[in-house]
N, C-alpha and C positions, 0 to 999 in steps of 0.2 A: 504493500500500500504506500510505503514512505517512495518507495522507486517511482510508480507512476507522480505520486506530490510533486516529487524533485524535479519530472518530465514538463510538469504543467509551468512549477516554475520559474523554470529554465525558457520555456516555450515564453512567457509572459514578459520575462528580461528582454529577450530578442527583439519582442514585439514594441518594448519601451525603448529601445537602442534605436531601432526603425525610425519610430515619432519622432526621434530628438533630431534623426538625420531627415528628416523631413519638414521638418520645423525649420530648419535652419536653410535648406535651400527652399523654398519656399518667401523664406526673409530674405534670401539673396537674389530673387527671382526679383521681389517687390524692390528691394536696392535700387537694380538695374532697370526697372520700372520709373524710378525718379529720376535715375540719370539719362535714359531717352529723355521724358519733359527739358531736362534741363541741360540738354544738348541741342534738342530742337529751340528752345527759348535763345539761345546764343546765337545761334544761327538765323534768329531772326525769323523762323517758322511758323508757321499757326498750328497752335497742339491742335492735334486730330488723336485724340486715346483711342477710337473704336476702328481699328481697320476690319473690315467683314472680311477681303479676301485674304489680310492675313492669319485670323485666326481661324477661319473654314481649312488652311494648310494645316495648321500648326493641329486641330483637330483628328483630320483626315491622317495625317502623318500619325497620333499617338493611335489612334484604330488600327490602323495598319501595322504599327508594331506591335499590339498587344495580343498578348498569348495567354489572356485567362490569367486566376478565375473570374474576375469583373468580366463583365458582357462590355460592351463596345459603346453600350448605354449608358453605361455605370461611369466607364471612362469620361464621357463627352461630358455629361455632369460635373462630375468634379474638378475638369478641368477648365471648365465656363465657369466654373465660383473662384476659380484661381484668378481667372483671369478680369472676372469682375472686382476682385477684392482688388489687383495691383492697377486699372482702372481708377479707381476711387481713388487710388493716391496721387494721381494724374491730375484729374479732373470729373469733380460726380454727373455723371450723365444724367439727365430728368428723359425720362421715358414717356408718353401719353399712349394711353392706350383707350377701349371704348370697358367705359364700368357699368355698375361700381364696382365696390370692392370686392372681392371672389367670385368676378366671373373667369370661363377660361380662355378670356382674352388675357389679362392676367398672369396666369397661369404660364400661359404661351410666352408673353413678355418675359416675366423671370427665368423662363427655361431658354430663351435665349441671349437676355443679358444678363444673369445673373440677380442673385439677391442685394448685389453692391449699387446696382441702379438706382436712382430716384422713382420712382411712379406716380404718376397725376391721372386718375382717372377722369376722363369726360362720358359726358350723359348719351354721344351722338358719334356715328362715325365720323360726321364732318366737322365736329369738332376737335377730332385726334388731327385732322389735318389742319387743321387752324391754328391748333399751337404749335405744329411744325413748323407750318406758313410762318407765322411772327417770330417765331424765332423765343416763345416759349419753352417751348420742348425740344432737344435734341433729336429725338427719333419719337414712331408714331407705330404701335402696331395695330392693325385691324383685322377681322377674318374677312375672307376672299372668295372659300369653299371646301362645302361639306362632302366626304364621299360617299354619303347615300342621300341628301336635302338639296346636292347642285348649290348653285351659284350664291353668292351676296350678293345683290343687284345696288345696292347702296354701293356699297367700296367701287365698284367697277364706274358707277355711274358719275360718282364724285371724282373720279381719275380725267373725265373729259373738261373740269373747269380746275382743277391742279395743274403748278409747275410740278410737285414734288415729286421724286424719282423711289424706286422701287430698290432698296439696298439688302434688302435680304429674303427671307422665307423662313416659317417655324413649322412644321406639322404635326399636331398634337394628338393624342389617342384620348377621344371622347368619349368617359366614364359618369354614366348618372346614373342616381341615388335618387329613391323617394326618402324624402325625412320629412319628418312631422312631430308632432306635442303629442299627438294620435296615438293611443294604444295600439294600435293595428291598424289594421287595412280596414276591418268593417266600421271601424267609425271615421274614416275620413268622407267628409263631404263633399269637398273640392279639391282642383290640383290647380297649382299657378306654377310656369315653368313661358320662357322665351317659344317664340313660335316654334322654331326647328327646334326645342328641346320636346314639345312637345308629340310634334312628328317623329322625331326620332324614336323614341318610345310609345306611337301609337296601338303596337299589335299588345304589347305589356300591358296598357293601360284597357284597352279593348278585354282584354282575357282576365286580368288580376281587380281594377274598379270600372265594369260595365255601369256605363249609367251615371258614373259622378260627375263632376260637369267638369271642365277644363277651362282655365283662364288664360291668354298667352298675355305676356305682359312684356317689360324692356328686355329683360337680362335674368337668367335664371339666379345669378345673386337677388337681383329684386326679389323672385318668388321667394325666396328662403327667408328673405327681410319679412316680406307680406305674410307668411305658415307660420313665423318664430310668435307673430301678435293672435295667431288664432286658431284656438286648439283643434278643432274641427280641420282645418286646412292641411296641405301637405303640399312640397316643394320638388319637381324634380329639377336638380341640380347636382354641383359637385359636390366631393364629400368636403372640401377644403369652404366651401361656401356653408354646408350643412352646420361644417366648426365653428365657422365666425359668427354664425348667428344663434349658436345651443343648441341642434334642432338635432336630435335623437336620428339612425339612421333604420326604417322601416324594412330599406332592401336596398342591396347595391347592384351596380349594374346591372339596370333593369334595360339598355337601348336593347333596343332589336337586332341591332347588325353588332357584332363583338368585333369586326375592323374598324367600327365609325372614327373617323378619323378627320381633324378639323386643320385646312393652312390658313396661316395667318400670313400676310405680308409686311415688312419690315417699311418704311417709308421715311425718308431722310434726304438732303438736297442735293446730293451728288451720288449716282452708282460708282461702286467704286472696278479700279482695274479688276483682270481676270486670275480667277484663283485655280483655274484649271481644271473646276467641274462648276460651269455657272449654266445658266438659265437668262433668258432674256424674256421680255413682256413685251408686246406693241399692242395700238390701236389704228387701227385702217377702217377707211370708208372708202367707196366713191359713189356716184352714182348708177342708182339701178339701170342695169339693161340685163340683156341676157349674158351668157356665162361671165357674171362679173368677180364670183367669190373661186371658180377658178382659175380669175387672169390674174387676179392677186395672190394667189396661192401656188401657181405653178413656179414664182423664182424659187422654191422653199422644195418642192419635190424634186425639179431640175441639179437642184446641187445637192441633194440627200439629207437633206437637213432635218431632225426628227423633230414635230409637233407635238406637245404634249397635251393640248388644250384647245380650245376654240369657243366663245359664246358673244353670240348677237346680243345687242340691243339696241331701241330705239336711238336714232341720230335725233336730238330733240329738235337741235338749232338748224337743223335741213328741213327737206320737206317728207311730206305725209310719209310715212312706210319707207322711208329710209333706213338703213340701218348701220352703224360699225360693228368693226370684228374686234374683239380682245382674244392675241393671240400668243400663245411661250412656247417659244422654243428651245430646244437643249442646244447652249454653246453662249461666247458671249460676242457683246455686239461690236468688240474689234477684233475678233479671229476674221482673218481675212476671208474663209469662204461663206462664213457669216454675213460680215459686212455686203461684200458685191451681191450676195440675192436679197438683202432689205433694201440695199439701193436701188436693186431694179425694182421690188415692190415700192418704193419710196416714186419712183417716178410712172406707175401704173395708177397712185392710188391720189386721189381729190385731199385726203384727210390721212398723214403718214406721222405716228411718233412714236418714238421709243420711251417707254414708261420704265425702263430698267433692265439692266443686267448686274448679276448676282452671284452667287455663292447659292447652288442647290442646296434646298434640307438635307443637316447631317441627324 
């Protein structure tokens, strides 16, 4: 018995030996964190702390080395808080995102600046770009689309009266919870949950409360605010939203689809250079005639260029039944075989802008 003891504490020493050497680069990481600011300040530079396509490398690069036993997720994690905590020694970044507080917009924000960032939540999507616009907020994140609800037609739509460019992508695995004051399932009355939380969990809610009534409201943080004041009521949202507000959890992931998966876009004033697995975004119009959505789509087949995406919508500021295209595709908008087929879309199409190139979700 004393042999295994001695194993254990033997194993625990190690493990204290470890922290102390991780401790300590980590403070030599954040050092060198100061001395770029104040290298670039000599030089006469504008701090820029957040490079997306350096740290989508510097990511991509520790996945690729790593051999277990952390998963590749585990990694990316902790080393987005490394890099948020030596950030803040720089400069504190204020984030906007769309709230309040526990939604997973939120969520998506801190998973990808970290919990070093500042957050300002706003009521509206177009108000996460307003504080970008002014120059309130450093970066702005919104959701874009769901993979089983389709599109946000807000964010897309608010893209056509923005400069602001498109600097990153989060894509988050959408998990909800009914919570409630409610003993159970048979004494809830109502459900409050955002529209697509609602949908998303329609077949759950069909099978498990037939008949209760559904309320869709802003943000499924709201719902969990509006169940926390009333005991009859119940919230589907997150469980991190379920916390902030007390609210007991009834059942966890209840969605229907167990991939539902939610991207968010990053938005910021300048996209940054190519990190060597980016993504680019446009929007094109021209006028309707016949085969018009493939004379602007064939520079993009012609040079092999893969699309990931494509959704219409109304051209407001045109006329009747008009439409633009929001389109992304894989690669970024100065690899040259990129560039020459957006320029030949660029001169086929009435209405041509590049809303972003990126750094793919890691």
């Amino acid at each position: 018995m004393s042999g295994a003891h001695d194993d254990l504490a033997a194993l625990r020493q190690r493990i204290d030996g470890i922290d102390d050497q991780l401790l300590e680069l980590v403070s030599e990481r954040a050092r060198l964190a100061e001395q770029v600011a104040r290298a670039k300040a000599q030089r006469g530079e504008a701090l820029k702390v957040y490079r997306p396509e350096r740290e989508a490398e510097i990511l991509r690069r520790l996945t690729e080395q790593n051999r277990g036993p952390l998963t590749d997720e585990q990694v990316t994690v902790l080393f987005r808080e490394v890099m948020s905590a030596c950030r803040a020694l720089q400069q504190p970044l204020t984030v906007a995102f769309l709230g309040p507080r526990g939604t997973f917009t939120e969520e998506a924000a801190s998973k990808h600046f970290g919990h070093d960032a500042g957050m300002s939540p706003q009521t509206t999507i177009g108000g996460v770009f307003r504080e970008v616009e002014s120059g309130a907020a450093h970066y702005g994140v919104v959701p874009v689309e769901n993979s089983s609800e389709g599109v946000v037609s807000h964010t897309l739509d608010r893209f056509l009266d923005s400069g602001l460019a498109i600097v990153g992508e989060v894509e988050l695995r959408i998990h909800h919870a009914l919570a409630s004051h409610a003993g159970g399932l048979t004494t809830v009355r109502r459900v409050y949950s955002h529209q697509q939380g609602l949908s998303q969990c329609r077949a759950w809610l069909d099978s498990h409360l037939p008949g209760v009534e559904r309320f869709p409201v802003s943000s499924t943080a709201e719902a969990a605010r509006l169940a926390s004041e009333e005991p009859e009521a119940a919230a589907i949202a997150s469980e991190a939203a379920a916390e902030r507000y007390g609210l007991p959890l009834l059942q966890a992931q209840i969605e229907d689809h167990h991939g539902n998966t939610t991207r968010f876009l990053v938005l910021g004033l300048h996209s940054p250079p190519p990190s060597g697995h980016d993504k680019t975004s446009l929007v094109v119009s021209s006028p309707n005639r016949s085969g018009l959505l493939f004379r602007l789509l064939e520079p993009l087949a012609s040079a092999g260029i893969d699309m990931t995406r494509i959704e219409s919508r109304p051209a407001r500021q045109q006329g009747i039944w008009e439409y633009v295209f929001f389109i992304d595709v894989l690669g970024h908008a100065e690899d040259p075989r990129i560039r020459e087929a957006l320029e030949q879309m660029r001169q086929r199409a009435s209405l041509f802008r590049i809303l972003g190139s990126y750094p793919r979700a890691i």
